[in-house]
C-alpha positions as CSV (number, residue, x, y, z in Angstrom):
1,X,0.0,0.0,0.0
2,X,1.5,3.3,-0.9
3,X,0.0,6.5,1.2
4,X,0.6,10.1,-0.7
5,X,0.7,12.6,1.1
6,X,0.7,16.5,-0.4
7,X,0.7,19.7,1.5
8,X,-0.2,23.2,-0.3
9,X,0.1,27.0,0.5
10,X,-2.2,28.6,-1.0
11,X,-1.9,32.5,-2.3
12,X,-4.6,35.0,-0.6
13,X,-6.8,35.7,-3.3
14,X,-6.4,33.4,-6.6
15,X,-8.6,33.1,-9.7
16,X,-11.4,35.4,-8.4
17,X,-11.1,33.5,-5.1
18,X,-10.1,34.1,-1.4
19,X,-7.5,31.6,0.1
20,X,-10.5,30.2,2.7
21,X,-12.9,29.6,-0.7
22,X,-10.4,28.1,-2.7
23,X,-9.1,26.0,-0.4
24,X,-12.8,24.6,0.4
25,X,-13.2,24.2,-3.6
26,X,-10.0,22.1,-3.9
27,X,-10.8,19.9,-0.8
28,X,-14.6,19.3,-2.6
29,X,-13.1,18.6,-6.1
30,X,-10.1,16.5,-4.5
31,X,-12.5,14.0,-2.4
32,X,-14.7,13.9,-5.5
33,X,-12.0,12.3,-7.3
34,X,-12.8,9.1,-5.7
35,X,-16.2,8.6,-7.4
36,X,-14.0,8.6,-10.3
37,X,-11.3,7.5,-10.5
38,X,-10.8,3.4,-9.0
39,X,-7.3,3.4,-8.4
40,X,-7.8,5.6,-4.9
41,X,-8.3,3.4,-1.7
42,X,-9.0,6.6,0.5
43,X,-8.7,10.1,0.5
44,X,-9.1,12.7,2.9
45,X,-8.1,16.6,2.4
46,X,-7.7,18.8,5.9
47,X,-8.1,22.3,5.7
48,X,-5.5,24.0,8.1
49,X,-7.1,25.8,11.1
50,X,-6.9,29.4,11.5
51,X,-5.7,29.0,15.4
52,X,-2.5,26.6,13.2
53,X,0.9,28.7,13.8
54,X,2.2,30.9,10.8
55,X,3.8,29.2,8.4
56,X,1.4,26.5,8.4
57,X,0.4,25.1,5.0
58,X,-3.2,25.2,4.0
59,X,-4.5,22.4,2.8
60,X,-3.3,18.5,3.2
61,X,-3.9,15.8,1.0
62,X,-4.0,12.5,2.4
63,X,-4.5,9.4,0.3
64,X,-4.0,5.5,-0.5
65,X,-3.4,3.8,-3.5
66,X,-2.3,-0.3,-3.8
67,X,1.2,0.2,-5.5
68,X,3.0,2.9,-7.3
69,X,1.4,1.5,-10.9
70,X,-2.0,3.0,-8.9
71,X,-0.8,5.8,-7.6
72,X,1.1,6.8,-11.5
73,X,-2.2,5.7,-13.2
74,X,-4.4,8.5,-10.6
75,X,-1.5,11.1,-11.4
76,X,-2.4,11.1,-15.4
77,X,-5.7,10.7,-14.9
78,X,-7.3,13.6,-16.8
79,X,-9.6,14.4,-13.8
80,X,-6.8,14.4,-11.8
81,X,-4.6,16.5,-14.3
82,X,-7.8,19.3,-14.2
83,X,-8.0,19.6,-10.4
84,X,-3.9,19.7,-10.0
85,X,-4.1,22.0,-12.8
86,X,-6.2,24.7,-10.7
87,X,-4.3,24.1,-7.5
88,X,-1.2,25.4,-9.6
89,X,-2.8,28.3,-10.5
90,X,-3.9,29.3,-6.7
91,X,-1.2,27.7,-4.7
92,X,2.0,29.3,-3.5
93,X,4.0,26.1,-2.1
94,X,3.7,22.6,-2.5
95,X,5.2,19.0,-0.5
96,X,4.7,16.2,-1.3
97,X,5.8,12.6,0.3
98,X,4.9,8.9,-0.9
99,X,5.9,6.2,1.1
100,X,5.2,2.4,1.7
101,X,3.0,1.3,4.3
């Protein structure tokens, strides 16, 4: 089992957009992936809490997949490519870690 993990900062106002409403967009458009594409297992998204220290990134990204073939297949997945392609345009930072459970 493979978990990705992916951790964005997101820019105050982006694509007609504050930082609170995009980042609620993203986590709805991210956890609707899983209606359509197969490959995920599970996927949450957190938004970050205002009380969270400075410096904090906004929005996390936590999901499963059953190998790396999975997890590759989800990343050019043309849902997929659409959502990551508005989170380029509105983040600021991204991290990302996938590791082997």
């Amino acid at each position: 089992m493979i978990k990705h993990i992916v951790m964005f900062k997101l820019a105050e106002e982006a694509e007609g957009r504050s930082k609170a409403e995009n980042a609620l967009y993203i986590k709805s458009e991210l956890e609707n992936l899983k209606n359509i594409i197969p490959q995920i297992k599970m996927i949450k998204v957190g938004i970050c809490t205002p009380e969270a220290p400075e410096g904090s990134y906004d929005v996390a990204l936590v999901s499963e997949f059953e190998n790396m073939e999975e997890l590759n297949t989800y990343q050019i997945h043309p849902e997929h490519k659409r959502v990551a392609a508005y989170i380029g345009k509105v983040r600021t930072e991204r991290a990302c870690v996938d590791y082997e459970m």
